[in-house]
Residue, then its C-alpha position, 0 to 999 in steps of 0.5 A: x103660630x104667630x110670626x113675630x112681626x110681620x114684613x109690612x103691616x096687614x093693609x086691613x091695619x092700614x085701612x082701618x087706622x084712618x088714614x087718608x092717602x096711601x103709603x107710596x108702597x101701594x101706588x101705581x107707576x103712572x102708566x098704569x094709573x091712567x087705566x084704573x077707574x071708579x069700579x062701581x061706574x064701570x060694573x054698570x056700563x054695558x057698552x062694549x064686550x062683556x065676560x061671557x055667562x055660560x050656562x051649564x045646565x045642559x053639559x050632560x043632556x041626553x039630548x045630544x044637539x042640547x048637549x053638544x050645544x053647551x060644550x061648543x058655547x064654553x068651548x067657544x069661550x075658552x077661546x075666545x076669552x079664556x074666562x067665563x061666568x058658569x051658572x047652573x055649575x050644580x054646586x049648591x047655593x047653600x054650601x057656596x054661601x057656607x064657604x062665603x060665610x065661613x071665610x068672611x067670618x074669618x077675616x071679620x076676626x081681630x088681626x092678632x087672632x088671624x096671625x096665629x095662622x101667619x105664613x113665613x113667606x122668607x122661609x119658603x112657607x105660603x100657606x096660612x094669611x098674609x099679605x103679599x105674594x113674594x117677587x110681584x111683577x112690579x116690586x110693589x105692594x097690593x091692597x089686599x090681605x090673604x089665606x092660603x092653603x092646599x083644599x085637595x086632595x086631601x091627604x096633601x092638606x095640611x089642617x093645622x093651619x086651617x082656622x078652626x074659627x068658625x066652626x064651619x070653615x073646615x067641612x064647608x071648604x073641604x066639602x065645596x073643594x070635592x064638589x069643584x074637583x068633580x067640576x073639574x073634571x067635567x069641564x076638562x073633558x069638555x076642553x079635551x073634546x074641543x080639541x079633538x083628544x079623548x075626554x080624559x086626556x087633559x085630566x091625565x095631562x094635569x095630573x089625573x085624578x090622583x095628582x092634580x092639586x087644588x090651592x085656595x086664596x081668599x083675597x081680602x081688599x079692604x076699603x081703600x082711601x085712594x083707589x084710583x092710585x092702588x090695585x089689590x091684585x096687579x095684571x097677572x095670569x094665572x099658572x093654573x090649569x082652571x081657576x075657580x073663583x067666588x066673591x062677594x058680589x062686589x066688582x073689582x075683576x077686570x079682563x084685559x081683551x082686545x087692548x082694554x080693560x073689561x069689568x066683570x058684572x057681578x052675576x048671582x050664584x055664578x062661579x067664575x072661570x079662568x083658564x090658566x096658563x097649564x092648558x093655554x100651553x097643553x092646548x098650543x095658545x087655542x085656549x087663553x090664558x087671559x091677563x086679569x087684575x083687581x081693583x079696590x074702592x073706599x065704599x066696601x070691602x071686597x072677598x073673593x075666593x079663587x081656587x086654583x086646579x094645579x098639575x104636579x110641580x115636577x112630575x109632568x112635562x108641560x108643552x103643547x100637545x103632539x095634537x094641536x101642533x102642525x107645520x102651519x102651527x108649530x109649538x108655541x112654548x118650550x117644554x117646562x114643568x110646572x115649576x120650571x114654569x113658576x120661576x121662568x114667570x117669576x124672574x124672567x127678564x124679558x121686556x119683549x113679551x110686555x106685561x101679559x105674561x109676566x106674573x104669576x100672583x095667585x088672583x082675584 
């Protein structure tokens, strides 16, 4: 249904009337300015640390030093990044390129066509296309556009609001959030296994096979006038279990490691990995949660598509596993629910902790 009028104007209407400096809305607290670069400049230096590619071909080898192999490389980078490229993650270029085109379609509509499918943010309602999360960290507005909806399981999706143009869009999403649900489940395991806990037991931690709830954002960043003065997502981690995410092959996702901030490469037929909030606290801070955000530029439209793996919002009680806490590593979070957890990032006042922490915006 069509919202009647919209909170603030859709940033691709901004884009494309012309203008050529932003509204003040979008522009960044100075601080914050003097880190935002050119992406394109960025993307191709190769000094310094780089997003590790992880390649999956072998995570059920028969052979169990090849095997064993590729657990600890992932494993390793849990740890040490908390997001990772997958490559050979055995979902078909063919059907990813269906998702990317369906989307893509999409967002290529006119702006009145798109907002039949409009959230109502004021009353609670985040699914369908928009344009800002509410309550971003910052009270500012991000230069990008959105559609948001429940992919898995199934009986939790609601279809009325997915596009029914294009025609694709609906079996290649419904058939590519299967094939990341069974993702899932491999690389939980595998994160299980690396805390010496049997290879279910996060799964079940984050809802099992029954409860655990996959989101997917399709982040629209149109060409942006200013760049270096916006961000289309702000820092943030995510308060997912996993997150999984396609994009365009143009750079924008950058890391935020060791003090700086890192670009990721944009490397073909690679899903991108994060590990979210939910298993940095399962797993006692041994697996990151890494802080993360979204550049803009004025050359091309960037899309990404982030599919957030979330365990049920009242059911489970998050908090580090009895395993992976000793005297010489006591807890390091209160138990929360997920919800609990949401809103302690949403509106806590604590300027102890810095920005790491602070915001929950679904990414990238």
């Amino acid at each position: 249904m069509v919202s009647p009028m919209s909170p603030s104007p859709r940033v691709e209407t901004l884009a494309r009337s012309g203008i050529e400096t932003i509204p003040k809305d979008y522009i960044r607290p100075e601080e914050e300015l003097k880190s935002i670069g050119d992406i394109f400049a960025e993307e191709k230096n190769n000094d310094g640390p780089q997003v590790p590619t992880i390649d999956l071909a072998d995570i059920n080898s028969d052979d169990d030093e090849t095997r064993k192999k590729c657990h600890e490389e992932l494993k390793k980078a849990a740890i040490e990044w908390g997001v990772m490229h997958l490559i050979n993650h055995g979902v078909a270029e063919e059907l990813i390129n269906r998702v990317k085109n369906s989307g893509r379609e999409f967002f290529e509509l006119p702006v009145e066509e798109k907002e039949k499918y409009a959230n109502d943010q004021a009353a609670g309602n985040v699914q369908g296309y928009g344009s800002k999360l509410a309550n971003n960290a910052s009270g500012q507005l991000e230069w990008e556009d959105y559609f948001f909806h429940c992919v898995y399981p199934e009986d939790k999706r609601d279809l009325s609001i997915w596009p029914n143009n294009p025609a694709d869009y609906i079996p290649a999403t419904t058939e590519y959030a299967k094939q990341l649900r069974s993702l899932a489940t491999k690389i939980l395991s595998i994160l299980s296994i690396g805390l010496g806990l049997e290879q279910d037991r996060l799964e079940k931690e984050v809802g099992g096979t029954e409860e655990l709830i996959l989101q997917m954002k399709i982040n629209y960043y149109p060409k942006c006038p200013q760049p270096e003065l916006a961000l289309g997502v702000e820092a943030h981690t995510d308060v997912s279990a996993l997150t999984f995410i396609l994009h365009n092959m143009v750079p924008g996702l950058q890391l935020f490691y060791k003090g700086k901030w890192v670009t990721a490469k944009c490397v073909p037929n690679s899903i991108i990995m994060h590990i979210g909030d939910t298993i940095e606290i399962l797993s006692n801070g041994k697996y990151k949660s890494i802080l993360h955000r979204g550049l803009v530029n004025k050359e091309k439209v960037r899309i990404s598509w982030a599919v957030f793996c979330e365990p049920p919002k009242e059911k489970i009680i998050l908090k580090p596993l009895p395993e992976t806490v000793s005297e010489a590593e006591p807890p390091l979070f209160p138990p929360r629910t997920f919800a609990q957890h949401i809103m302690h990032k949403l509106f806590r006042k604590d300027e102890d902790e810095g920005v790491d922490k602070k915001q929950n915006d679904q990414s990238d």
